[in-house]
C-alpha positions as CSV (number, residue, x, y, z in Angstrom):
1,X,107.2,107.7,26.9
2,X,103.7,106.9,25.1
3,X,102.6,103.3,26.2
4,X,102.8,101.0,22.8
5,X,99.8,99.8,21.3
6,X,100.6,96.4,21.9
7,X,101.4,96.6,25.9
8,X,98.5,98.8,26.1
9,X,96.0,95.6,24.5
10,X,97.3,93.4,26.8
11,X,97.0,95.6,30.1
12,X,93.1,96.5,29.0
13,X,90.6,93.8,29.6
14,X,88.5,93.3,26.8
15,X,84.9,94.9,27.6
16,X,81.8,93.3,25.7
17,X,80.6,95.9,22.8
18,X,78.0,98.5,23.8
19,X,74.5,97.5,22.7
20,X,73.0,99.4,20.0
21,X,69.8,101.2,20.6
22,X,68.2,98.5,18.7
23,X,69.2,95.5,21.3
24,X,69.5,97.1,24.5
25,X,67.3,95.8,26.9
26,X,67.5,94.3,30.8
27,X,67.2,90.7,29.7
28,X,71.4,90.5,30.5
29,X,71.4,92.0,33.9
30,X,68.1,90.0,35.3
31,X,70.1,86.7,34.0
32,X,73.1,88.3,35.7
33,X,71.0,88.5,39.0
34,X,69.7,85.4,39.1
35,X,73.0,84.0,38.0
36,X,74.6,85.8,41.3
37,X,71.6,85.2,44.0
38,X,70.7,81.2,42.9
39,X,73.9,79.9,41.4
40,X,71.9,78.3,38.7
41,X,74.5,77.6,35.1
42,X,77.1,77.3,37.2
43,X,79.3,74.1,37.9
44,X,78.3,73.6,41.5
45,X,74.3,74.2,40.7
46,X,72.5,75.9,43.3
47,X,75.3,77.3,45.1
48,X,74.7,81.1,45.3
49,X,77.5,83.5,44.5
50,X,75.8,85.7,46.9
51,X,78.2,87.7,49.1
52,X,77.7,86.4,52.6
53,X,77.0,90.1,54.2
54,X,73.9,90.4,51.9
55,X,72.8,86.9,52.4
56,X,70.7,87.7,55.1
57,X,68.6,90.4,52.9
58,X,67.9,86.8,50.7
59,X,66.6,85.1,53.8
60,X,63.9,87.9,55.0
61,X,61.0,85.0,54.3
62,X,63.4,82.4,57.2
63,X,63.9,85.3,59.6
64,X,60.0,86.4,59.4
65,X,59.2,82.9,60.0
66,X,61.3,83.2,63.4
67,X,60.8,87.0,64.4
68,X,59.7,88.1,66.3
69,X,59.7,85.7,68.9
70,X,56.8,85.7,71.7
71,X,58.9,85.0,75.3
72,X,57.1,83.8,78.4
73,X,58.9,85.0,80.7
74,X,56.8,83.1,83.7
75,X,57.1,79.5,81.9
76,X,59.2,77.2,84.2
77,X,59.2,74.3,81.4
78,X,59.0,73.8,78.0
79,X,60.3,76.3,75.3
80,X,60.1,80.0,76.8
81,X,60.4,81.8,73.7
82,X,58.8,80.6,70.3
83,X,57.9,82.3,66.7
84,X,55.1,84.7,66.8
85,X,54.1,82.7,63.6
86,X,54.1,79.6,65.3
87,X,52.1,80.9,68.6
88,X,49.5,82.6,65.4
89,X,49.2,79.5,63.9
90,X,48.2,78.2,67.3
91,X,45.9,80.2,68.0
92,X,44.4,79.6,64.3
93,X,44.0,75.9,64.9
94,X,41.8,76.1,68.0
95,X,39.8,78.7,65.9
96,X,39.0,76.0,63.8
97,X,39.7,75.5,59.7
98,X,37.4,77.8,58.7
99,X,38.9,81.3,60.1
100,X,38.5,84.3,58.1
101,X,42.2,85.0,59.3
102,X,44.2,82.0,58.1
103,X,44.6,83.7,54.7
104,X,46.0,86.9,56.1
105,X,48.6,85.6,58.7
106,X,51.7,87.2,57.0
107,X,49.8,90.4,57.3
108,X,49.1,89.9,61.0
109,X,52.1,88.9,62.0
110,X,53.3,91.9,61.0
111,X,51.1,94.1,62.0
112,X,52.7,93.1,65.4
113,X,56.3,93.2,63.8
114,X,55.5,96.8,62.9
115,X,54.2,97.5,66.8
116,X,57.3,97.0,68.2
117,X,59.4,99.5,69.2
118,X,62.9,98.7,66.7
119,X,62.4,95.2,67.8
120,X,62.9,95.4,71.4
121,X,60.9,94.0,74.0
122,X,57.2,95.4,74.1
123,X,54.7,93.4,75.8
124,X,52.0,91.4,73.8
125,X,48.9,92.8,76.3
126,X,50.1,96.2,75.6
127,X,49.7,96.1,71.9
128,X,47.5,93.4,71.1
129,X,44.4,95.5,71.4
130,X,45.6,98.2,69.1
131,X,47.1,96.1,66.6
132,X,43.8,94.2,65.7
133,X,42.3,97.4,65.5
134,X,44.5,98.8,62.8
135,X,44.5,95.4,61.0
136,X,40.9,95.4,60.9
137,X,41.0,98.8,59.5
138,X,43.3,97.9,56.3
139,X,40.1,96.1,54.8
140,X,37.3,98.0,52.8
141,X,34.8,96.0,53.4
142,X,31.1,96.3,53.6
143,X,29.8,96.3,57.1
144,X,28.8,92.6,57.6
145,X,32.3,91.4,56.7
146,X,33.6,94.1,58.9
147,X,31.7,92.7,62.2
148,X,32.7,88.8,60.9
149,X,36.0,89.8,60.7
150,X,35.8,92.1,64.1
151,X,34.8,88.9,65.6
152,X,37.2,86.4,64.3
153,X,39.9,89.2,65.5
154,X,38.3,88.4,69.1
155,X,38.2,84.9,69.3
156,X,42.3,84.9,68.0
157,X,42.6,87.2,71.0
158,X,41.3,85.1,73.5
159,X,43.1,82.0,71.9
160,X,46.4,84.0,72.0
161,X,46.3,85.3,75.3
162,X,48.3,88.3,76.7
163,X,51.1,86.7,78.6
164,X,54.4,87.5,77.4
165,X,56.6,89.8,76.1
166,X,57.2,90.4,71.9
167,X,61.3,90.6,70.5
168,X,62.1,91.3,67.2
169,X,65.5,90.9,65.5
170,X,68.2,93.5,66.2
171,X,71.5,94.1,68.2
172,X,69.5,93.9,71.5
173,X,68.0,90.3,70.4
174,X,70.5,88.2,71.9
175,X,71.2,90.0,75.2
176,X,67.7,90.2,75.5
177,X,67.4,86.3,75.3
178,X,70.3,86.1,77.5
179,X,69.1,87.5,80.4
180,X,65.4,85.6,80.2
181,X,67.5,82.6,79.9
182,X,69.4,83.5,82.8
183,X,66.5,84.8,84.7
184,X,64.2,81.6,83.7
185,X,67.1,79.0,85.2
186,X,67.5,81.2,88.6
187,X,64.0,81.3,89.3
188,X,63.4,77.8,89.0
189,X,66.4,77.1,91.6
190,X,65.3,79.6,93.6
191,X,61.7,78.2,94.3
192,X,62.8,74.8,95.3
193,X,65.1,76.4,97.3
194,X,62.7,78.7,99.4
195,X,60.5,76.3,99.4
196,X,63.3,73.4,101.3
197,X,64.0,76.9,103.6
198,X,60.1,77.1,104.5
199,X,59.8,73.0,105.3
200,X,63.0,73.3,107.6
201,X,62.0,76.6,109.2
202,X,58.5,74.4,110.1
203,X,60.1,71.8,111.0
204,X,62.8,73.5,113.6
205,X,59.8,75.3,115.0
206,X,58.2,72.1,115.8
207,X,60.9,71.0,118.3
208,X,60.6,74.4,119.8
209,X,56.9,73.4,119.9
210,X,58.0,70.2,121.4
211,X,60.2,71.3,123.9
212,X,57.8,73.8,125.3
213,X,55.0,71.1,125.7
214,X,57.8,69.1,127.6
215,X,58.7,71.9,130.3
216,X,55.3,73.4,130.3
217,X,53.3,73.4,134.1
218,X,50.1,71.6,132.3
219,X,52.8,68.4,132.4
220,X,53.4,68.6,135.9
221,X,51.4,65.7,138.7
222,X,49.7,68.4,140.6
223,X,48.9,70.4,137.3
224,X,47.4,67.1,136.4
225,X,45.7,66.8,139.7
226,X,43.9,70.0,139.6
227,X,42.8,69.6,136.1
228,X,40.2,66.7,137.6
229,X,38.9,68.9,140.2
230,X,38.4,68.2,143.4
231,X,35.9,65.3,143.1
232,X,38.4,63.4,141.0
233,X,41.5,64.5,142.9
234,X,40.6,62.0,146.1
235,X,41.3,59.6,143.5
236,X,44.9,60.8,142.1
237,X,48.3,60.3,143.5
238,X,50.0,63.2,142.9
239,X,53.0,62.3,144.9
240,X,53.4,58.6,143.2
241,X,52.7,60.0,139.8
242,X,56.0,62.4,140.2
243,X,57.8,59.6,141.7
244,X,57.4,57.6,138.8
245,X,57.8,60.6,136.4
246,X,61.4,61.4,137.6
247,X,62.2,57.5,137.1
248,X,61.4,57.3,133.4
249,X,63.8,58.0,130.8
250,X,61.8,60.0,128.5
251,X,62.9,63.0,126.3
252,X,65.1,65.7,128.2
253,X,64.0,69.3,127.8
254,X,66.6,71.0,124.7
255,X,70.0,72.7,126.5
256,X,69.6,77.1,126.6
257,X,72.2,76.9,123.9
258,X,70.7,74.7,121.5
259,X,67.1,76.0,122.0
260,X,68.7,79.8,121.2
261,X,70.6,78.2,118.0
262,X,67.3,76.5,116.9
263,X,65.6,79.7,117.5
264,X,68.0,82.3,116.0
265,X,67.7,79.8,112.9
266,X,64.0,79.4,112.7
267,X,63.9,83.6,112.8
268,X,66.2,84.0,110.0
269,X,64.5,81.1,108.0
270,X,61.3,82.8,108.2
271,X,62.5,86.0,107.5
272,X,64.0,85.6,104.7
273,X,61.2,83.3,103.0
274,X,58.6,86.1,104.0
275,X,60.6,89.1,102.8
276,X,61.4,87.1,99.6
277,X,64.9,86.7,98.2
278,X,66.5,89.9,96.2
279,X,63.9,91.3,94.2
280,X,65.9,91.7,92.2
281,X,66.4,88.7,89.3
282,X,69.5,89.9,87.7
283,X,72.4,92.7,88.0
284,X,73.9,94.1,84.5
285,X,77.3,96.2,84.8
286,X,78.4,98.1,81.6
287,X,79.7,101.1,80.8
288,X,77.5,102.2,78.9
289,X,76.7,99.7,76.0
290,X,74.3,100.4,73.4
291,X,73.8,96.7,73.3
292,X,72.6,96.5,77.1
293,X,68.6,96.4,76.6
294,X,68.1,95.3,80.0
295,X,65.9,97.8,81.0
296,X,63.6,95.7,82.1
297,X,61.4,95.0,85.8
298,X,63.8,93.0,88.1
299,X,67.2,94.3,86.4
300,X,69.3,96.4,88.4
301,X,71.5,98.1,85.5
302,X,75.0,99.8,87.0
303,X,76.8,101.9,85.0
304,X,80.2,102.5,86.1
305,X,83.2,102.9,83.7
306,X,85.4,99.6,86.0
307,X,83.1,97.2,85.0
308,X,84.7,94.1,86.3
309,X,86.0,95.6,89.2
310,X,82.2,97.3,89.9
311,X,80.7,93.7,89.4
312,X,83.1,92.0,91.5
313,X,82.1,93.8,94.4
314,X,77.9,93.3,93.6
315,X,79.0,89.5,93.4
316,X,80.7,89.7,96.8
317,X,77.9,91.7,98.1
318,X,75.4,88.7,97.1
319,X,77.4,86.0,98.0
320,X,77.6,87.3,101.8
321,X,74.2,87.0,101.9
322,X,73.5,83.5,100.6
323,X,76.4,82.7,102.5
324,X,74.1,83.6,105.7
325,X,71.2,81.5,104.7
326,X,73.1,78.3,103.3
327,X,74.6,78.3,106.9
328,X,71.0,78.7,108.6
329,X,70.2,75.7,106.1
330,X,73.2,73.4,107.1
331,X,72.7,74.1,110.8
332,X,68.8,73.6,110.2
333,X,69.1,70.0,108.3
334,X,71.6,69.2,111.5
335,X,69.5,70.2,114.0
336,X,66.4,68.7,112.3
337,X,68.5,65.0,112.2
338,X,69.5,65.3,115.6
339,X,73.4,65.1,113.9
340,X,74.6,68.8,115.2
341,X,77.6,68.7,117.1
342,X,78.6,72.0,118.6
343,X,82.5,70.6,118.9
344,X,83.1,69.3,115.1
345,X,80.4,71.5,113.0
346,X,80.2,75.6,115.0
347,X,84.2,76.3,114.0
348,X,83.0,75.0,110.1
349,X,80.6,76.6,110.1
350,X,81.6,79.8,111.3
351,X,84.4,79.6,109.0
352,X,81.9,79.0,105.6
353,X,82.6,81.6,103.0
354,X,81.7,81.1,98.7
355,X,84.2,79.0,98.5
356,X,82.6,76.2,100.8
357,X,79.4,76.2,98.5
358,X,78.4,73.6,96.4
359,X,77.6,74.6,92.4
360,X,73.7,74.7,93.2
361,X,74.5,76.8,96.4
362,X,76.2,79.1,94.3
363,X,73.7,79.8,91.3
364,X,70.7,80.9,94.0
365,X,72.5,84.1,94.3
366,X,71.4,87.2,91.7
367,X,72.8,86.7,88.6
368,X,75.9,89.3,88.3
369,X,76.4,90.1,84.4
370,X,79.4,92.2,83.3
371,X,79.0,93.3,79.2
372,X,82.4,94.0,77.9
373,X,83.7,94.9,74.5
374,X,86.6,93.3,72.7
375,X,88.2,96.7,72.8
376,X,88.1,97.4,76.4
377,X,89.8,93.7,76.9
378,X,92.6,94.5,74.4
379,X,93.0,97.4,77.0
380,X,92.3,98.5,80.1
381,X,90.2,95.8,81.4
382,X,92.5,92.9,80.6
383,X,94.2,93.0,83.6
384,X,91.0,92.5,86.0
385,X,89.7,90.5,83.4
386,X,92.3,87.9,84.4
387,X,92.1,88.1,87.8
388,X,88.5,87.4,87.6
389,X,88.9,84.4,86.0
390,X,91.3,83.1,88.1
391,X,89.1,84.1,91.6
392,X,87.2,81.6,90.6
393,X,83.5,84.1,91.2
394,X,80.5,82.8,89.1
395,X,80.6,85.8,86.8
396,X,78.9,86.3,83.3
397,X,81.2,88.2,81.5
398,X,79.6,88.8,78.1
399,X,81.9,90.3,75.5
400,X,81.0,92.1,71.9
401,X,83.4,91.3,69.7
402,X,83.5,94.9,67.7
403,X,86.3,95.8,64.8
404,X,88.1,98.8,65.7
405,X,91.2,100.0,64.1
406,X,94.0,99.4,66.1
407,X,96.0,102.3,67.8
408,X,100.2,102.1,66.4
409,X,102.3,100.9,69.1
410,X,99.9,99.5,71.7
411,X,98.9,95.7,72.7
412,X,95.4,96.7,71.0
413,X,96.9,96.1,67.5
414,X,98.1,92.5,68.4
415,X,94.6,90.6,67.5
416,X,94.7,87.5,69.9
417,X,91.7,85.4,70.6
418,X,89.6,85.5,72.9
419,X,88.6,82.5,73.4
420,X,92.0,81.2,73.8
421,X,92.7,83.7,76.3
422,X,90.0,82.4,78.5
423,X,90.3,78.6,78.1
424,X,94.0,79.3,79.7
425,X,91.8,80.1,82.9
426,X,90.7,76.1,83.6
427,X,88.5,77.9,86.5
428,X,86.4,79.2,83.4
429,X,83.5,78.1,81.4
430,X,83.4,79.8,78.2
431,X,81.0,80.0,75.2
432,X,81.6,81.4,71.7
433,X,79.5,82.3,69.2
């Protein structure tokens, strides 16, 4: 039946009236903008009605004020990744108040925004040159301001260096600061721990040193005798000198199989200072990620398709060997007090695995990084996911929380939270953001 026209009034909303030819014009729509974008009229002034996935296209002035960031990735202290802008403005000051640049900084800076490669990682000294060059070319000017301006570009060169590596904004931004965050901390550690391996190594060498003066022939009587000569031997007792030698209680010469511990310690010290720790600053297992930009020098990226399983084994693998030189460092610091008793510390030792090292033992091992998706988790990997956690192995697990459509009649459509499947594990230390 034909819809009255009284139920058919009340089910249409009522639409403004079309503007005439006469009165259209874009005055409504421009209020309607602003209206939408600043929340100005409205009860709650200044609140904008902006929907949150656009807000970011609203703050493009904030994010170019932060992005991209210049990282130093040899900085031990002190902030290791700042705002281009900030490091430009930098440079400006030393330059003095009256640089040609200061008025064309937001052109600058992105000159080097537009150098990088999608925002990843490029490396200031590799574009810096080129950059100025095409920034000085964007001006026509005559040829004096052309060689002011060539040279004010030189002087901010030399007052912005070419240490460090350039990051723009994108989905490789925060992995990328992850791992020079994680990098930064481990090689800080790992310095003051080399350097307490060399100082022991040095210092166990010296008893070796000590010992061999003790049992050398050049400490003997008639050693000592013949060292006079003969006109100064008809002086010299040889025979009452080693009488009273033998009488004294002076130092005893080190036992074989102390001198042989002491030795095979000193060795393995040394060899691993010289040769260096891994090379290697950090491991990265994924299966593939898009998101994994660590494709960088002193990353060792593994793809394998069992990615907790794959870095479970790397982890193992690395603590074995700091397992090694943590007990060459024990038995060294013994040794080097005089404290080491074979009867209460060898079968301890012997027996130390990961699970006998303290926290900062732990962390001087390379960094093992596993980058999971929520997906996978829901899946396939939740199993070893768990038992990770509950090993108890220092482990990042990073995990990209995707939205996938879930598949009818498998765990994957039950959306549970991550983070409260983790804090279950009290062995864990979890971060959300």
């Amino acid at each position: 039946m034909p819809e009255s026209e009284e139920k058919r009034k009340m089910s249409t909303p009522t639409m403004p009236a079309a503007p005439t030819k006469e009165t259209a014009d874009a005055t409504w729509r421009d209020r309607l903008r602003h209206f939408h974008v600043t929340g100005d009229g409205s009860d709650d002034a200044g609140a904008p009605l902006v929907p949150l996935s656009l807000a970011g296209f609203f703050d493009a002035e904030e994010l170019f004020d932060h992005y991209p960031l210049l990282i130093d990735a040899a900085s031990t202290a002190g902030e290791f990744a700042r705002p281009f802008s900030a490091c430009v403005e930098d440079a400006f000051e030393s330059m003095g108040e009256n640089s040609l640049l200061r008025d064309h900084k937001t052109k600058l800076i992105w000159a080097f925004a537009q150098a990088l490669d999608e925002g990843r990682e490029t490396p200031l000294a590799g574009v810096i040159d080129e950059t100025c060059e095409k920034f000085a070319a964007d001006f026509e000017v005559s040829a004096e301001a052309s060689r002011a301006l060539n040279k004010e570009l030189t002087h901010f060169k030399k007052a912005l260096g070419k240490s460090g590596v350039l990051l723009g904004l994108g989905n490789h931004t925060l992995v990328a600061l992850y791992r020079h965050a994680l990098v930064r901390e481990r090689r800080g550690r790992l310095a003051a721990f080399v350097s307490e391996a060399a100082i022991l190594a040095e210092n166990l060498a010296n008893i070796l040193r000590v010992d061999d003066a003790h049992g050398s022939a050049n400490g003997e009587p008639d050693a000592a005798a013949a060292s006079l000569g003969s006109a100064g031997a008809q002086f010299f007792e040889a025979d009452a000198l080693a009488a009273t030698a033998r009488s004294s209680s002076g130092s005893k010469s080190l036992s074989a199989e102390r001198r042989k511990r002491i030795s095979e310690t000193v060795n393995l010290l040394r060899g691993w200072v010289k040769g260096g720790p891994s090379a290697t600053d950090l491991i990265l297992v994924h299966s593939g990620a898009p998101e994994a930009s660590f494709e960088a020098e002193g990353a060792n990226v593994v793809v394998e398709e069992d990615i907790l399983g794959t870095a479970t084994k790397l982890y193992d693998r690395e603590m074995d060997q700091v397992v090694e030189i943590v007990r060459a460092m024990r038995i060294g610091r013994l040794e080097v007090g005089g404290d080491y008793d074979a009867e209460l510390h060898e079968s301890q030792l012997s027996r130390l695995d990961r699970h006998g090292l303290s926290s900062e033992e732990l962390l001087v091992g390379t960094p093992v990084v596993a980058l999971e998706s929520r997906d996978r988790l829901r899946g396939m990997s939740l199993a070893p996911f768990s038992a990770m956690l509950r090993s108890g192995r220092a482990i990042h697990v990073l995990v990209a929380d995707s939205e996938s459509v879930p598949t009818e009649g498998s765990f994957s459509e039950y959306a549970f939270e991550l983070g409260y499947l983790v804090l279950a594990h009290r062995e864990a230390f979890v971060l959300q953001s």
